[in-house]
N, C-alpha and C positions, 0 to 999 in steps of 0.2 A: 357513633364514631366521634373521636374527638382531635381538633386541631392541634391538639398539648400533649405533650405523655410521651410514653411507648408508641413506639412504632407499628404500625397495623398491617402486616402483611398479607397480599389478597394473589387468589389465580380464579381466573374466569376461564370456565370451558367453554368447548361447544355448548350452543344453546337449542331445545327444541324448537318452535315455532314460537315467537314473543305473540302476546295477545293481551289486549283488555285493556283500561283505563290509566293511563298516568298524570296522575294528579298532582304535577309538578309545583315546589312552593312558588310564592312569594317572588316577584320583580324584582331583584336584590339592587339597584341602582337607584329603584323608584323609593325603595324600603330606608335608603341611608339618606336621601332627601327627604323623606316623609318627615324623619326625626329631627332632620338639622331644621328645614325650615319649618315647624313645630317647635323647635324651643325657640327659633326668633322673630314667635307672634304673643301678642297677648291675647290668652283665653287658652280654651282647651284644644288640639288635634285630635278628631278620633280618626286610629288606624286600624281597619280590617284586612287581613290576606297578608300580613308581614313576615317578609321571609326571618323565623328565626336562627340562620346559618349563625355561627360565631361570627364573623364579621359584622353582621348588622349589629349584633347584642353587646358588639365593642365599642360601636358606635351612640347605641344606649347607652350607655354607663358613661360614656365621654361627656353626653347632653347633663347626665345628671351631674357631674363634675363639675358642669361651668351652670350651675343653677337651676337649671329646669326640672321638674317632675315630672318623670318619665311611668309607667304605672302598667301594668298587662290585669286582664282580670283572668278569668277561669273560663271563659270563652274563646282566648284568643286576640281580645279585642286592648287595642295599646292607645294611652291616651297621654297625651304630650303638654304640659301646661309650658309655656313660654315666658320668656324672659323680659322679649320684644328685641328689634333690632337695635346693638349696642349695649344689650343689657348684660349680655354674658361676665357671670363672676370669673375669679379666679381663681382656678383647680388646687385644692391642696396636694394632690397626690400627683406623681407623673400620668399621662394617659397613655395605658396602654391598645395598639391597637391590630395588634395580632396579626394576620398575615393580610390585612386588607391595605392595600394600595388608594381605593379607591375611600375608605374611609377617613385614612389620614390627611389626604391631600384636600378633603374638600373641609375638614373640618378645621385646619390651618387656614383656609381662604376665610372661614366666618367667624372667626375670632382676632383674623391679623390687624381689623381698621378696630378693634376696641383697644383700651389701656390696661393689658393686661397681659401677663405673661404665663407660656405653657412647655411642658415639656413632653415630647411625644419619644414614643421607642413604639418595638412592634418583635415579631421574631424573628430567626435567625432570617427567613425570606428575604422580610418585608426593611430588615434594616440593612440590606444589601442593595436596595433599589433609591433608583435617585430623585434628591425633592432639589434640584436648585431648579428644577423647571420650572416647579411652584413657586419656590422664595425668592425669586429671582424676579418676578412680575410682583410678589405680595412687596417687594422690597420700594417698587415705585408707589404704594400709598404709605412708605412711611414705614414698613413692620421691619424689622431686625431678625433673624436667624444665625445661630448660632451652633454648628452642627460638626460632624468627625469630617476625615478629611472626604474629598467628593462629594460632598452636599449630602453624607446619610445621616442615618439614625443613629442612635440617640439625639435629638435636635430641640431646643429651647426656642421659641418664635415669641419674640416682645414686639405685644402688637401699638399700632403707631397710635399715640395718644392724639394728634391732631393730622388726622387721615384725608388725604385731598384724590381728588377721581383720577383717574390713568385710562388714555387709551394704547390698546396692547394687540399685538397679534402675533396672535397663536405661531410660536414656528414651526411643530410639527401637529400632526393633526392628533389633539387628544379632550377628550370629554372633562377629564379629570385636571386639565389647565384651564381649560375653558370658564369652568365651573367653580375654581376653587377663586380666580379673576371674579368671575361677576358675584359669588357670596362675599366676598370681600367689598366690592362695592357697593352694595346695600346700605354700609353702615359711612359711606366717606359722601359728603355733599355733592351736588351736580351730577353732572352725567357720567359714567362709567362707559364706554366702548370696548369691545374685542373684536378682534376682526380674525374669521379663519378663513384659510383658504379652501379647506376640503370641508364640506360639513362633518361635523360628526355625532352624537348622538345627542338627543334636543333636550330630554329630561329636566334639565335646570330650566330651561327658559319658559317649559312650556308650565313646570308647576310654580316658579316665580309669578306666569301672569294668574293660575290660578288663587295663589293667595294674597294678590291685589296691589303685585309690582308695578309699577309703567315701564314696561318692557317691551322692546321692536324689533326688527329681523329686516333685513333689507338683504335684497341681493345685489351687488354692484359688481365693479372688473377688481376690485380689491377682492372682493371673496362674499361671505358670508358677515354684513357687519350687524353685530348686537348690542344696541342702546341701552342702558338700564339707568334709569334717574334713581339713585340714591336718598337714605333716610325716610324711607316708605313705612307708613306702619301694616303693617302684615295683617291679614284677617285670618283668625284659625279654620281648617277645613274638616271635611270631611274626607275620610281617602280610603277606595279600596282599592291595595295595591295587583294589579293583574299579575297573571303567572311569569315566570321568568323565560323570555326565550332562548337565552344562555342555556339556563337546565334544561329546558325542552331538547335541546340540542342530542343529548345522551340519549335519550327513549327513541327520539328520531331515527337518528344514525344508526343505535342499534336493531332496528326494527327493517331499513333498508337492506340490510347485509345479512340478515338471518332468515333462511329458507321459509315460507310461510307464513312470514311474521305479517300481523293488520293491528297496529295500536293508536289509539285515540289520545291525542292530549289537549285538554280542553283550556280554556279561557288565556289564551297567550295571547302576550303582547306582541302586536306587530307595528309598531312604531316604524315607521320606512327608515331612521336614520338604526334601525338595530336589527331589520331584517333580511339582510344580506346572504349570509347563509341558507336559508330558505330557495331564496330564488335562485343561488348556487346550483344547489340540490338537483333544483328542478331545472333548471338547466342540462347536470349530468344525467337527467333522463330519470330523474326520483319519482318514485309513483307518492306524490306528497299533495295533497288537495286544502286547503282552507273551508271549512262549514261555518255556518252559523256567524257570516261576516259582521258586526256590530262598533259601536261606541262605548266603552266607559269610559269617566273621570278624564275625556280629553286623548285619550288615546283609544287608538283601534287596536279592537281582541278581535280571537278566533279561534275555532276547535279543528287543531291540526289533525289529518288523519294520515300514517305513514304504512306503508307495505311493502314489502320482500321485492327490490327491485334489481332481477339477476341482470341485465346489460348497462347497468353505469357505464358512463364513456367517462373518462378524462378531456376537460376542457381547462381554456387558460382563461384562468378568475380577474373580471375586468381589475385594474388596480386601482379605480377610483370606489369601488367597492369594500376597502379592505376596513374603513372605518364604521362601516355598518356591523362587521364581522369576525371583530379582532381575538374577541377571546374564543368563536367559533373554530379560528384555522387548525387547531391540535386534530379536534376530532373529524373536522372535514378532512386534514389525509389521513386518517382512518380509513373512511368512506373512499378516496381516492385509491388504496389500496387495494381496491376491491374493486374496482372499475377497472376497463379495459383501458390501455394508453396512458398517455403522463397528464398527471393535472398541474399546472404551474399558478404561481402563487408568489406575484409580485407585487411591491410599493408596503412591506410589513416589515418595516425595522425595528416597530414598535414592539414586535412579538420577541426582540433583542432582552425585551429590558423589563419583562412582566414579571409577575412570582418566580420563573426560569428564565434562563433564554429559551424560547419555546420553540424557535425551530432547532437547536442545537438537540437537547431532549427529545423530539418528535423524533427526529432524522434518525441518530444514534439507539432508541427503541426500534423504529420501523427497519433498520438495517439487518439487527440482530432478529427480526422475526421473517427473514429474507427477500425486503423489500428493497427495491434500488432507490435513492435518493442523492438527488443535486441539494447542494445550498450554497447561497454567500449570504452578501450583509443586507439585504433587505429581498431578497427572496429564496423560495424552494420549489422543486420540483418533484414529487411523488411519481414515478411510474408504475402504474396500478397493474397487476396482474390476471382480475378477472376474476368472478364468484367462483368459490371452489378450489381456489390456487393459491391460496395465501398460507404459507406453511404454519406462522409464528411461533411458540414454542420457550420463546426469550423471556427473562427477567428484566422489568426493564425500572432505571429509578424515576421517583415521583418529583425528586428535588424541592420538596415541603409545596410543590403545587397542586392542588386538587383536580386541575384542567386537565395536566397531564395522567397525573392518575386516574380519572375518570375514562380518557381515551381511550389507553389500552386496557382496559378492562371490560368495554364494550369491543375493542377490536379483537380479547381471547373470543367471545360468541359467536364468533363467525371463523376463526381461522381451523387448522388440521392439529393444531395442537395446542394446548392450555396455554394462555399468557399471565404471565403474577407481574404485579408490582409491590417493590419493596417496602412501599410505606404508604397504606390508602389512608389513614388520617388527615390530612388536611381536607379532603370531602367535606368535611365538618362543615370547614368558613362559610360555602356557598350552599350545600344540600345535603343536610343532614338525614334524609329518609333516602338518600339514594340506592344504598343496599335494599333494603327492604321493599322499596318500591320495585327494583328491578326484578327482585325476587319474586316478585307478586307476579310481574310479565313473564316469568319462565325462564329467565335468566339464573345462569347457576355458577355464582360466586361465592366461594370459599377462601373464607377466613384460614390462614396457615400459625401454625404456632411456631 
């Protein structure tokens, strides 16, 4: 599948019993920090387990853009020569970067404290989504943005030639402000501070200390405050990226809701700042177990195992939760819809302003396949009907996001009648083998012409 082109039309049927191993790619968070901070070490990065969705591979080409040597062999294995912090040339071409939010925002943070100017676009998505949240804090070390009206894309960032540290806090809870703040302070003198009030997912900080940041974490009545002392030289690593628990999401969910279903999905990350969903799950009564508990590379894995769980109840999802779980919420009402009673799903406004508005899409799909749904501006409510009772039947659009598209096409596998959506290509960005993979489990999704 591809993020670019014609449009991919898909309907997912009933499925028989899902079964067997899902061997979900690649950490796509940990995959686009792998490469940024890789090219702002000197020596080499070796990366094994990188997700190669189109998003990360935009993210490549970006690295190689501002100087680094980015390189894949014929194993799979991606080696990242660096620049060092500050060293980043300047792109002759614009960089494009496709439908990732998360790609652009963090690679503006690590280019904004050097003297050097970029110009970023993305597609029709990704240029409809807003960056003054980023240039807006990149704007106190000094960097300039220059962007259409509301802070989108196409945007030009002249980064500040004489860069000085900022402390900032986060105003709403996002990984990708956080993160884009402290890559930016790497390259400005003294200390760097962020202060969030919600945690939200760690990834920068925790591979910042691995590649030989002076980085701290406090908890105070301010929130969550993170220290970073700037102009560090970076030590190249080693990284094997763990599986995404984003993707795991899909195999899960559809494995819960399909009669019979027992599927294994091995080596996922369970990072507590990105495991929310999970214990969601197992909250609405998910027969969802953790095996083979362990360590790698600083984060904790595990080989989820998921089965056919007919009495889902509807519960209301703590709201301090939602930042564990944000790109999760599409397919957990899914899941909700298939429970007995209403699951609620507050403190997520951030799901406003993703690749879709994604409760607007959820709701509007889950309606037409005869589901009842509440929403306003930072929550919804799914009232679930119970295995067995879920009509659907509906067409629903993807709005060039692959989350959404993803959902309902694990949610035709379990309803009384087929669901399509109108454009499965964007799958690409985050999980390119997802057809195939599913297909492997007994899932039966048909490509339409």
């Amino acid at each position: 599948m591809s993020g670019h082109g014609s449009p991919i039309p898909m309907t997912s049927h009933r499925a028989a019993p899902l079964s067997g191993t899902a061997e979900v790619p690649g950490d796509k968070s940990i995959s686009h920090r792998s490469l940024i901070l890789g090219a702002m070490c000197v020596g080499e990065t070796v990366i094994t387990g990188l997700l190669e969705g189109q998003d990360v591979l935009d993210t490549a080409r970006a690295m190689r853009a501002m100087g680094a040597e980015v390189t894949r062999d014929e194993a799979g294995t991606w080696r990242v020569q660096g620049v060092g912090v500050g060293g980043f040339a300047e792109p002759d071409q614009v960089i494009d970067c496709g439908n990732s939010g998360t790609g652009v925002r963090l690679i503006m943070g690590a280019m904004a404290t050097s003297p050097i100017t970029a110009t970023f676009t993305g597609d029709a998505s990704l240029n409809k989504r807003p960056m003054a949240r980023v240039t807006d804090p990149l704007a106190l070390f000094g960097a300039r943005a220059v962007g259409r009206s509301g802070g989108r894309l196409p945007m030009t960032i002249v980064g500040a030639e004489h860069p000085v540290p900022v402390r900032y806090t986060v105003p709403v809870p996002s990984a990708q402000v956080k993160s884009a703040v402290l890559l930016a302070g790497l390259n400005a003198p003294g200390q760097t501070v962020v202060i969030e009030r919600e945690a939200t997912r760690d990834h920068t900080e925790r591979m910042l200390a691995g590649f030989g940041a002076a980085i701290t974490t406090q908890v105070t009545e301010e929130g969550r405050v993170i220290t970073l002392t700037g102009q560090p030289e970076l030590q190249p690593q080693t990284i094997a990226v763990p599986r995404d628990p984003s993707s795991a999401a899909f195999p899960v969910c559809a494995a819960l809701i399909v009669p019979g279903s027992d599927v294994l999905v091995p080596n996922i990350g369970l990072n507590p700042t990105r495991a929310g969903l999970f214990e969601t799950l197992r909250d609405m009564g998910a027969d969802l177990t953790y095996e083979n508990l362990r360590e790698e590379g600083g984060e904790p894995v595990a080989d989820l195992r998921a089965r056919f769980s007919p009495d889902l109840r509807g519960i209301e999802v703590p709201p301090e939760r939602a930042a564990s779980m944000i790109d999760e919420y599409p397919v957990l009402s899914v899941v909700a819809a298939f429970a007995k009673g209403a699951t609620v799903m507050r403190g997520v406004k951030e799901l406003r302003v993703k690749e879709s508005d994604r409760i607007e899409a959820m709701a509007t799909g889950l309606r037409a396949g005869g589901i009842t749904v509440e929403d306003g501006p930072d929550w919804w409510i799914v009232h679930g009907r119970g295995h067995g009772d879920v009509p659907g039947g509906q067409t629903c659009e993807s709005h060039l996001d692959h989350r959404i598209a993803m959902s309902f096409l694990v949610m035709g596998m379990a309803t009384q009648s087929p669901v399509s959506v109108d454009d499965a290509s964007p799958i690409a960005t985050s999980f390119p083998i997802f057809e195939r993979l599913m297909a492997a489990l007994g899932a039966d999704i048909r490509r339409r012409t």
